[in-house]
MIMI-957596 format. One record per residue: residue number from 1; residue in three letters; chain; x, y, z of N, C-alpha, C in turn. Coordinates in pm, whole numbers, plus 50000, padded with zeros to 5 digits. Layout:
   n res chain    nu    nv    nw   cau   cav   caw    cu    cv    cw
 NUM ALA     A     X     Y     Z     X     Y     Z     X     Y     Z
...
# end
This chain:
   n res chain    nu    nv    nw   cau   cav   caw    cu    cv    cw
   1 UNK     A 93159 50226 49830 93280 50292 49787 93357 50334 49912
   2 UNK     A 93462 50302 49899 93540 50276 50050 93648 50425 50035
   3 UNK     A 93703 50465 49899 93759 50567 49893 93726 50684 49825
   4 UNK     A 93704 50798 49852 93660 50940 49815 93830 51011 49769
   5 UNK     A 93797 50997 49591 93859 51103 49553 93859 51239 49556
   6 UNK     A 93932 51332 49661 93931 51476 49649 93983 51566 49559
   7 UNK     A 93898 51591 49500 93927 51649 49364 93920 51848 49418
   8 UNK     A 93927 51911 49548 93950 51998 49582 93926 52045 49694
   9 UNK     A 93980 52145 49769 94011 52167 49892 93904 52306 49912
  10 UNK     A 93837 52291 49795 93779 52420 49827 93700 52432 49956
  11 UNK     A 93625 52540 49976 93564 52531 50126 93434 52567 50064
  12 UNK     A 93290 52480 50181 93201 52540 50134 93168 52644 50089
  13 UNK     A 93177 52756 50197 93154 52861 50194 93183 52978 50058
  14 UNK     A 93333 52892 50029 93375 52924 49885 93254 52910 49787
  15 UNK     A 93215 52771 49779 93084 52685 49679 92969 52821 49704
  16 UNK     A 92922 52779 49832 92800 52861 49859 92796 53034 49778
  17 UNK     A 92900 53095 49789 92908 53231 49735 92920 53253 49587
  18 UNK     A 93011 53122 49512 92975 53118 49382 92861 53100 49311
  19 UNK     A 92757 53032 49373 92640 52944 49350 92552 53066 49366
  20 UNK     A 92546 53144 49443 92454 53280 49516 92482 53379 49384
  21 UNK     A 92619 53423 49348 92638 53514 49271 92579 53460 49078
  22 UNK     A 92625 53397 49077 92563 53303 48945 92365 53317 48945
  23 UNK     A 92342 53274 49043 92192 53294 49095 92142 53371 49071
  24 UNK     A 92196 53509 49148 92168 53649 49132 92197 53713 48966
  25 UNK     A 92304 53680 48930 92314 53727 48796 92217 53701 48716
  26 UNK     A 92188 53523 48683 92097 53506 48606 91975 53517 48587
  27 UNK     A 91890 53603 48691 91811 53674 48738 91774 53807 48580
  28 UNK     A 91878 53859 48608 91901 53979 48543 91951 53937 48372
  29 UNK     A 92011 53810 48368 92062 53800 48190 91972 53751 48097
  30 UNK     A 91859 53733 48195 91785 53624 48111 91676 53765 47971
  31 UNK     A 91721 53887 48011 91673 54039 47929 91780 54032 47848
  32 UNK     A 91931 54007 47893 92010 54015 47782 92070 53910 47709
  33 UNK     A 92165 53940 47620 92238 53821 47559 92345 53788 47625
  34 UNK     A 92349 53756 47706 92461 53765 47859 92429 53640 47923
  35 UNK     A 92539 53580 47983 92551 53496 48070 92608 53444 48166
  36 UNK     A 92572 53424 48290 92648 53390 48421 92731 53294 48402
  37 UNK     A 92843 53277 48444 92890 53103 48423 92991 53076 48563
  38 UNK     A 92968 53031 48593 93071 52925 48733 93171 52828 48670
  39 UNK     A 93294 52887 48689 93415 52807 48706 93452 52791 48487
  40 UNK     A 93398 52879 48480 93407 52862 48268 93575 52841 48264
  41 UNK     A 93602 52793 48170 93776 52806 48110 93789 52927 48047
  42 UNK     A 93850 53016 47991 93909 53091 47903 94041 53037 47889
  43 UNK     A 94069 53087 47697 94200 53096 47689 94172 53249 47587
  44 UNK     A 94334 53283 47623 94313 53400 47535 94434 53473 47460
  45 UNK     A 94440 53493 47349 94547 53542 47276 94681 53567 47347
  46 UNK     A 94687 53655 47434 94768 53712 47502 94810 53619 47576
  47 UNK     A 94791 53543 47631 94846 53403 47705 94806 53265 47649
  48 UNK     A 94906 53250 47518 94918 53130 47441 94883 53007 47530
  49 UNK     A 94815 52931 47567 94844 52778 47559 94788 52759 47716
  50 UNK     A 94778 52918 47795 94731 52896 47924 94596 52888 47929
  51 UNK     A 94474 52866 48044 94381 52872 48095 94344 52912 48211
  52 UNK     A 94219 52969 48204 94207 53059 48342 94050 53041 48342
  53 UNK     A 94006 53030 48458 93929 53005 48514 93840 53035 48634
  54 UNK     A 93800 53190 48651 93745 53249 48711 93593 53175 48811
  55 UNK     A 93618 53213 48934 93516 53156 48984 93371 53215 48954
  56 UNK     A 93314 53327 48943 93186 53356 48815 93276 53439 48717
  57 UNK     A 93184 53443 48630 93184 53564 48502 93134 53544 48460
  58 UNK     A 93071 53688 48338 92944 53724 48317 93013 53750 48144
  59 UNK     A 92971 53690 48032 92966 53704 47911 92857 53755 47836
  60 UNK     A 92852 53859 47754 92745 53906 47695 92839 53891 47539
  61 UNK     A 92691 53915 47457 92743 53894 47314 92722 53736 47273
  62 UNK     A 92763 53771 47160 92786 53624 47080 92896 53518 47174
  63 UNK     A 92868 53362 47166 92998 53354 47260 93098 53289 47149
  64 UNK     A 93195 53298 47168 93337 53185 47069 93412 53107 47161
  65 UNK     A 93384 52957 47142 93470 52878 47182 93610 52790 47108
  66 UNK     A 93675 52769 47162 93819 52701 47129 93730 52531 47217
  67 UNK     A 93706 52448 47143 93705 52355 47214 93624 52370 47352
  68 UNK     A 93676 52369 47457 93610 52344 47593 93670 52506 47669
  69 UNK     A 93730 52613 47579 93814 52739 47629 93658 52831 47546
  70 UNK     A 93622 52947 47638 93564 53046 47552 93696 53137 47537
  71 UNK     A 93728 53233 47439 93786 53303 47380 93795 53460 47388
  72 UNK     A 93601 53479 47439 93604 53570 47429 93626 53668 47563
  73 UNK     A 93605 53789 47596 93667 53848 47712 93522 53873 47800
  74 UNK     A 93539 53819 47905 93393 53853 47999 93352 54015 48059
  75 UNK     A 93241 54059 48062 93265 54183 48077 93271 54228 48242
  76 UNK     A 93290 54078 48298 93255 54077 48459 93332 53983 48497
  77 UNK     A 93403 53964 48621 93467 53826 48684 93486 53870 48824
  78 UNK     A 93423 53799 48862 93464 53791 49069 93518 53615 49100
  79 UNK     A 93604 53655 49199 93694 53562 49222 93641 53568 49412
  80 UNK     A 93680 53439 49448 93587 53442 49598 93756 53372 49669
  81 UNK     A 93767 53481 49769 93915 53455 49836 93883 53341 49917
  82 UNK     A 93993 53269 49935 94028 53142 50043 94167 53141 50111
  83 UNK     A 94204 53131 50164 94364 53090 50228 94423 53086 50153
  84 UNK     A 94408 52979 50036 94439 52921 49925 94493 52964 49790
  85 UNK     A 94404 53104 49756 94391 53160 49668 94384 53288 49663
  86 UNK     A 94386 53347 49748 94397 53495 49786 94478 53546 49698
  87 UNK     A 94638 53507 49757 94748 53587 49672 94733 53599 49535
  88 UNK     A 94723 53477 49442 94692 53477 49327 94549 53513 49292
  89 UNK     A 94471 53556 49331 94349 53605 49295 94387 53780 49308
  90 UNK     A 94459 53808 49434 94492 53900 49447 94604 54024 49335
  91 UNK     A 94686 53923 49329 94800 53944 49206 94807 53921 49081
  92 UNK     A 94813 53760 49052 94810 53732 48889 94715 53753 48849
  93 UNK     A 94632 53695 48904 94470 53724 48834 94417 53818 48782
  94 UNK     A 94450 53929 48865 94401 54063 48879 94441 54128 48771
  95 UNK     A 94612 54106 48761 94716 54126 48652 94640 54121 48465
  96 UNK     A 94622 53908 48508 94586 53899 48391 94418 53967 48292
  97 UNK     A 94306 53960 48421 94208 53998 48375 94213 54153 48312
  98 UNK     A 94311 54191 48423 94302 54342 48313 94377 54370 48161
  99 UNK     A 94516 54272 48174 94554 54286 48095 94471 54279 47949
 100 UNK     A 94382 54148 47922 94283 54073 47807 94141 54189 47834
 101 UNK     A 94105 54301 47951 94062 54353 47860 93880 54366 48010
 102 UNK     A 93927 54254 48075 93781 54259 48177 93772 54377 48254
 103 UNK     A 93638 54400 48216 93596 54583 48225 93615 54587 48421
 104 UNK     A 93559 54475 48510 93502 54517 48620 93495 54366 48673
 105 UNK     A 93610 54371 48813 93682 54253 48893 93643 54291 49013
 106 UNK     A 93580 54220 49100 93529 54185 49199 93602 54081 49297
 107 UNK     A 93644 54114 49433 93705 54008 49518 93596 54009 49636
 108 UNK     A 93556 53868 49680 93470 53836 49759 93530 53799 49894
 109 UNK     A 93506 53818 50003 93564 53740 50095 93485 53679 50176
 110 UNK     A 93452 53586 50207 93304 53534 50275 93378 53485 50427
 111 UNK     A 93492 53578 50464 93551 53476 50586 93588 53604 50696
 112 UNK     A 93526 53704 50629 93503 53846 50697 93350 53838 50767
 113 UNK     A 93351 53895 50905 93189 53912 50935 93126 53961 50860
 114 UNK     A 93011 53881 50826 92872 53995 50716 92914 54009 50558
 115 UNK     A 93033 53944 50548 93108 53935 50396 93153 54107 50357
 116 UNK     A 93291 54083 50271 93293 54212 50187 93334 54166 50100
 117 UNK     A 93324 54287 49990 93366 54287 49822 93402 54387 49834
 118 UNK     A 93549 54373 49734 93615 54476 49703 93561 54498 49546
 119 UNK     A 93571 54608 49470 93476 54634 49347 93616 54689 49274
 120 UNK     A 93660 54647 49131 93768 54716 49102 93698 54753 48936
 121 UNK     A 93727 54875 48887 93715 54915 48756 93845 54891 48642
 122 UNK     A 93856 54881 48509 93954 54859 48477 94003 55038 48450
 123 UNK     A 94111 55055 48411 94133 55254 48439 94130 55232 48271
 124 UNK     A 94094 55368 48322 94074 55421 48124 94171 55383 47961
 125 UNK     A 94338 55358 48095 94436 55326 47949 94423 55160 47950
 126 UNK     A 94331 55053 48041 94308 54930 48011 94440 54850 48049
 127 UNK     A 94450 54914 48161 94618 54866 48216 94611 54810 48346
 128 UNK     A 94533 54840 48425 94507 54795 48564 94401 54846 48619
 129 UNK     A 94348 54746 48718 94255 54803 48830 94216 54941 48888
 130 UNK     A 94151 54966 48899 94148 55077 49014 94047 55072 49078
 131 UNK     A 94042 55039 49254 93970 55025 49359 93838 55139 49318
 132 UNK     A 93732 55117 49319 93590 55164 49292 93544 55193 49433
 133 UNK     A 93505 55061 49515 93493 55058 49639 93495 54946 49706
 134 UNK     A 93495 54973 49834 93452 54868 49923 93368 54835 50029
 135 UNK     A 93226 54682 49976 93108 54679 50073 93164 54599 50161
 136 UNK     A 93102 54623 50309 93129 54575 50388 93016 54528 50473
 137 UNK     A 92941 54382 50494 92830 54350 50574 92843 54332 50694
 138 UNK     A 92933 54373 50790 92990 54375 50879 92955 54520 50946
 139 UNK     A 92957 54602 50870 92911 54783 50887 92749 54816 50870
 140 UNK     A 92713 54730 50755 92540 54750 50749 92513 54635 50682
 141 UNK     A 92460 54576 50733 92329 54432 50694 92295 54502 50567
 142 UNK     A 92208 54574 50536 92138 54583 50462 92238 54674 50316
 143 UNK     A 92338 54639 50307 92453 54692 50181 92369 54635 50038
 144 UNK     A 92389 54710 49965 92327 54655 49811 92452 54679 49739
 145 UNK     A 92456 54620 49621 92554 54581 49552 92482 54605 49413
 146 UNK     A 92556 54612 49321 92563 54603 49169 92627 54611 49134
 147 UNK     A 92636 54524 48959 92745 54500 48887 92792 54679 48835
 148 UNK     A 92890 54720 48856 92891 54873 48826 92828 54920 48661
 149 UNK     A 92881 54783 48548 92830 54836 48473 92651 54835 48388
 150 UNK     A 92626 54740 48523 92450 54726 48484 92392 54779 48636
 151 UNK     A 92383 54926 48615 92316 55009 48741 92211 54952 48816
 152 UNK     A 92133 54871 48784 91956 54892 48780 92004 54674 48813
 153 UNK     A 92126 54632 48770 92071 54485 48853 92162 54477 49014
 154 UNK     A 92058 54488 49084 92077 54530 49244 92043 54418 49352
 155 UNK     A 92155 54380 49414 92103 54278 49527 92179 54286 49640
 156 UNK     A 92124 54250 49775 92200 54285 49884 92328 54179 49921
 157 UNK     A 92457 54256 49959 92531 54157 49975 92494 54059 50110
 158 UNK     A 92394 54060 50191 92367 53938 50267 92282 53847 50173
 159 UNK     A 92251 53850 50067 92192 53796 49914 92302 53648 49857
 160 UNK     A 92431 53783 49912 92576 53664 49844 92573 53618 49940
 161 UNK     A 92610 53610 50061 92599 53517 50169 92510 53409 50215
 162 UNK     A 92475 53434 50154 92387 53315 50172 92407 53188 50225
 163 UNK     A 92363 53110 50363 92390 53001 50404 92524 53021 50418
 164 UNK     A 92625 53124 50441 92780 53156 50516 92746 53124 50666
 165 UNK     A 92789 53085 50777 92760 53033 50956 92693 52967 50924
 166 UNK     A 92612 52886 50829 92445 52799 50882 92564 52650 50986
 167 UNK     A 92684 52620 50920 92676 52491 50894 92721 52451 51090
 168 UNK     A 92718 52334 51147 92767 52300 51242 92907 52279 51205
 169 UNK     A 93002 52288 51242 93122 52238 51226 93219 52171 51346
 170 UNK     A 93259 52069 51326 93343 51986 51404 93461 51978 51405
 171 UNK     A 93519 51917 51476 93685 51877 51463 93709 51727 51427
# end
């Protein structure tokens, strides 16, 4: 095969942190009726005809699908920044997940020393974000993390990093 279709620009490191967090979750869902998923579709009432597509989220409950769209609202979604995707992970995204209802949004950045996550809660009137906190592996190696609303499932953010610097890289 002489030509390679690129079907995305993503960056490893992007891959590697989705793959880690999915990992780590399903660790912990396999007690509940919950589930990790990488790259799932949603569509959802409130935005007729669109799709969205979070890099993890975490569904508990019964699930409902539309075809190849789940329907229903995840009670978790982290999005892993790139060059690429920042702004809109930063803005619309952020926008839309709160709007439909996602309790607790997570931004990853794996292009910071030691990685950070920003941790956002949705605010009480279900209208927007509000900054929770921010880990930083850059300040302490040894940072632990949890999903805010499952106390007790705990892993260190050098856990998400995983294989972030291993690779040689060239020009």
């Amino acid at each position: 095969m002489d030509n390679v279709l690129e079907m995305s620009n993503m960056y490893p490191e992007h891959r590697f942190v989705m793959s880690n967090l999915e990992k780590i979750l399903d660790r912990y869902t396999s007690k509940l009726k919950c589930v990790a998923l990488r790259e799932a579709k949603y569509e959802w009432t409130e935005y007729p005809g669109e799709k969205f597509e979070p890099d993890v989220s975490l569904l508990c409950g019964i699930r409902h699908r539309k075809k190849l769209c789940y329907t229903d609202v995840p009670r978790f979604v982290a999005e892993v920044l790139s060059d690429s995707t920042e702004q809109a992970d930063r803005n619309i995204k952020m926008e839309v997940y709160a709007r439909v209802g996602v309790q607790e949004y997570w931004l990853i950045d794996w292009r910071t020393p030691g990685g950070t996550v920003e941790r956002y809660l949705l605010d009480d009137a279900g209208e927007r974000y509000l900054l929770h906190d921010i880990k930083n592996g850059n300040e302490d190696a040894d940072v632990t993390l949890n999903i805010i609303s499952f106390p007790m499932w705990t892993f260190r953010l050098s856990e998400l990093m995983k294989h972030i610097g291993e690779d040689e890289i060239t020009e």
